[in-house]
C-alpha positions as CSV (number, residue, x, y, z in Angstrom):
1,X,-141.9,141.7,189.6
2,X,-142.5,138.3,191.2
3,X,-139.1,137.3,190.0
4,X,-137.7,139.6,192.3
5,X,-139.6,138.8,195.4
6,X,-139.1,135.5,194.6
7,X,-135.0,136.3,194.6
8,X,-135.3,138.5,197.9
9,X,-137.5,135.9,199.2
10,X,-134.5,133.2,198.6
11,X,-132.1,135.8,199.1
12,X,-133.5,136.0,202.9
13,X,-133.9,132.3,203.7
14,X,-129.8,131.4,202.4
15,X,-129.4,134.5,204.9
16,X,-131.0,132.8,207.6
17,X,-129.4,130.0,207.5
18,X,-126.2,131.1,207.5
19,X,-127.1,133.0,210.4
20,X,-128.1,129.8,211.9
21,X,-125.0,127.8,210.9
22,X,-122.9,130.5,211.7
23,X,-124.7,130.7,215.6
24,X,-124.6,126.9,215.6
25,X,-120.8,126.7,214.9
26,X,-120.5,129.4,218.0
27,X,-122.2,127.2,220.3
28,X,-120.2,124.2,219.1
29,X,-117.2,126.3,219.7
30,X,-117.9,127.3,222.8
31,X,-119.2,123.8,224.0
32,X,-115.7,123.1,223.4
33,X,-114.0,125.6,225.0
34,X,-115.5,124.8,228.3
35,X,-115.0,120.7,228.0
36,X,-111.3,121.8,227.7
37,X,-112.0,124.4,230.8
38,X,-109.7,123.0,234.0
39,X,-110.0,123.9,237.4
40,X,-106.7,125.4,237.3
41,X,-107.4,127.5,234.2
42,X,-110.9,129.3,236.1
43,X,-109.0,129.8,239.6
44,X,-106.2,131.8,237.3
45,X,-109.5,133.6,235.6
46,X,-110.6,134.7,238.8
47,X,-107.7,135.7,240.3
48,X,-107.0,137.8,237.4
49,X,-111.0,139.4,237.6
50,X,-109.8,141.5,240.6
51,X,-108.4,145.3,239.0
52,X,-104.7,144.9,238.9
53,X,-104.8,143.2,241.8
54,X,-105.8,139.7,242.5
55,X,-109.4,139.3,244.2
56,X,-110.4,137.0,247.3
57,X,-111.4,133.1,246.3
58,X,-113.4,130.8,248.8
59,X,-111.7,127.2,248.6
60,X,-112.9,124.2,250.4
61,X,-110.0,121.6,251.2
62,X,-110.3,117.9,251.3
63,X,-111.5,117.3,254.9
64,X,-114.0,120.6,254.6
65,X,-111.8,123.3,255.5
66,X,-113.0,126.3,254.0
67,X,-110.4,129.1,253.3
68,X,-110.1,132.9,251.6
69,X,-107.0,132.9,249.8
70,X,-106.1,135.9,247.4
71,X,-104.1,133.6,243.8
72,X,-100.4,135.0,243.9
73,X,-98.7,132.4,241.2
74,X,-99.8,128.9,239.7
75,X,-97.5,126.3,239.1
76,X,-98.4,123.1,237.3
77,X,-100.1,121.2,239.9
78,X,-100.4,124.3,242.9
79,X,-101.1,127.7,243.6
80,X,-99.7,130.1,246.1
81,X,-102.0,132.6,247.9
82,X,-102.2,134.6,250.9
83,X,-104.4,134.1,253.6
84,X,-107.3,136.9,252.8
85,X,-108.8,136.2,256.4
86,X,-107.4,137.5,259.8
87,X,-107.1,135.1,262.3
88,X,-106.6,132.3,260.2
89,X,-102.8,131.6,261.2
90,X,-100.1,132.2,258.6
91,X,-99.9,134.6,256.2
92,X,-98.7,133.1,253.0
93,X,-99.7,129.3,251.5
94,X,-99.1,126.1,248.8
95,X,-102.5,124.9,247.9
96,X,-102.3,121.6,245.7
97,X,-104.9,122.0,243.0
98,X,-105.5,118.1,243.6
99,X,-106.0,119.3,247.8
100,X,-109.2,121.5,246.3
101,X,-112.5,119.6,247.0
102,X,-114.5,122.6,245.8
103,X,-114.2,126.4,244.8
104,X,-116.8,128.6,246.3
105,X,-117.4,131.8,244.1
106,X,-119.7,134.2,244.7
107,X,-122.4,134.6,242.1
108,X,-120.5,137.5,240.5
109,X,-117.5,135.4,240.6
110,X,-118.7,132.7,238.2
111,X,-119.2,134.5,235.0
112,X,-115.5,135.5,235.3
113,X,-114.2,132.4,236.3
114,X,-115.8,130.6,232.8
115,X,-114.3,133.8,230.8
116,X,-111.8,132.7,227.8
117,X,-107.7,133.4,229.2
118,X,-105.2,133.7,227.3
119,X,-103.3,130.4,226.8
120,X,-100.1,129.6,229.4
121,X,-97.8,132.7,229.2
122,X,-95.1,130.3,229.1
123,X,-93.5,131.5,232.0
124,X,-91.3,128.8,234.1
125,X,-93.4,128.7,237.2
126,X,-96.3,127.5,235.4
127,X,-94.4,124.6,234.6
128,X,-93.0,123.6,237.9
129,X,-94.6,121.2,239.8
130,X,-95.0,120.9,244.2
131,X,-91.6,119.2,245.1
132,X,-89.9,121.6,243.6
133,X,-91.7,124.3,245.6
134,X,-91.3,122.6,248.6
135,X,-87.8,122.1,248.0
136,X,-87.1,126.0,247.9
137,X,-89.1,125.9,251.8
138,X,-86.3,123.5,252.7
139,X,-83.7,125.0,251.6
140,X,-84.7,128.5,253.2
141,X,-85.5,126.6,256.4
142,X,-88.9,127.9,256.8
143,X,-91.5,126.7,259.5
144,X,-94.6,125.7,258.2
145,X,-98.1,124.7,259.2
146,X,-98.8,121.3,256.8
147,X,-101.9,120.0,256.9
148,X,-102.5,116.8,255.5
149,X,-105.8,114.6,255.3
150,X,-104.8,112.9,258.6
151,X,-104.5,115.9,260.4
152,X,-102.2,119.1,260.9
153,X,-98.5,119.4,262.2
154,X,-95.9,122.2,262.3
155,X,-92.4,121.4,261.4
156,X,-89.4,122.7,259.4
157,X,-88.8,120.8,255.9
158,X,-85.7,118.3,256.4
159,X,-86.1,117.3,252.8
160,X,-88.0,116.5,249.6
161,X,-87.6,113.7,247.6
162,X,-89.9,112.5,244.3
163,X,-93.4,111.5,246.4
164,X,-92.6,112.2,249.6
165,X,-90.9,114.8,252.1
166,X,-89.2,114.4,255.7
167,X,-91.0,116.8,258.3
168,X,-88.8,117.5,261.5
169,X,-91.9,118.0,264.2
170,X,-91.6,121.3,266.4
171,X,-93.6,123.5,268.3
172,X,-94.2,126.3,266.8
173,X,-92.1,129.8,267.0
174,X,-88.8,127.8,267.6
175,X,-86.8,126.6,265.7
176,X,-85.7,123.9,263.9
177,X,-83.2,122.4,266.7
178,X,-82.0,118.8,267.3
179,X,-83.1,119.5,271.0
180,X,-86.6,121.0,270.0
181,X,-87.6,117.9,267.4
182,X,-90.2,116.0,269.0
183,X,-89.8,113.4,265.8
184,X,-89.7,113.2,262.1
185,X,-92.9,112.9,259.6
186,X,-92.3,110.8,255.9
187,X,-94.8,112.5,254.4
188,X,-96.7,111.7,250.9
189,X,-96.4,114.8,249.2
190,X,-99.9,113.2,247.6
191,X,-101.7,113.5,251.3
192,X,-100.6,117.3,251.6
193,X,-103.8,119.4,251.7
194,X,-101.9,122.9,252.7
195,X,-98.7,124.0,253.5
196,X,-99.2,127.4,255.5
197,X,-96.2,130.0,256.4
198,X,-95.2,133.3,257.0
């Protein structure tokens, strides 16, 4: 008889602690998981929290603009959004990830934002980087709103080239004329903080 509590009592500890191993090991795990955790990888966790559709984020912007964008697409180094408040100008934006000083989430926003995602999808905008966004705004010729951490400007795209793009300066609701240019902006495509449109 005392053999076998002295088996169930053995039988109980090795139990325990491979309860205890196997709970550290998830800890571990997860401690890794989040050191691998990018900024890019939570805004795509949020903006897939929303039901089907993708939910309202509060960004901050180097220079302390604060703006509510609802996530459309991520590339490698941007996200697209619309504008989720009124009044705030254009409705559709570029957002370089690198632009973002600070994401605000609401307190039921964080637990969603840490939430394991799948891995990429794969799919070829997730791989495509800024220039070749902005090249597809100059080739279509739209007006945009660009602000930079100097300052904001509103222009039509002339070009894109590796680091930099050419901004012809306008007023805005004209457009892009010769006449109506009031001068050209090289800008570092590294300064851009948003690039607004409709």
């Amino acid at each position: 008889m005392r053999w076998d509590l002295l088996f169930d009592d053995l039988e109980s500890q090795l139990d325990q602690e491979q309860r205890d191993e196997e709970r550290a090991l998830a800890l571990e795990e997860e401690r890794l998981r989040l050191a691998r955790l990018t900024l890019r990888d939570r805004l795509i966790a949020l903006s897939r929290a929303g039901d089907g559709g993708s939910i309202a984020v509060r960004v901050e912007l180097m220079g302390g603009t604060e703006l509510q964008v609802r996530p459309l697409a991520f590339g490698r180094d941007w996200m697209s959004a619309t504008v989720a408040e009124s009044g705030r100008g254009p409705g559709q934006c570029l957002v370089p990830l690198g632009a973002i000083a600070a994401v605000l989430p609401s307190r039921s926003q964080v637990g969603p934002s840490l939430e394991p995602g799948t891995q990429g999808s794969g799919r070829l905008s997730e791989r495509i980087g800024l220039p070749f966004v902005l090249r597809d705004l100059c080739r279509r010729r739209t007006p945009i709103h660009l602000t930079t951490k100097d300052g904001r400007v509103h222009g039509t795209i002339d070009r894109v080239a590796r680091d930099h793009l050419d901004l012809a300066v306008h007023e805005p609701g004209t457009a892009r004329r010769d006449r109506d240019v009031r001068g050209i902006r090289i800008v570092p495509i590294g300064r851009i903080v948003l690039v607004a449109f409709d």
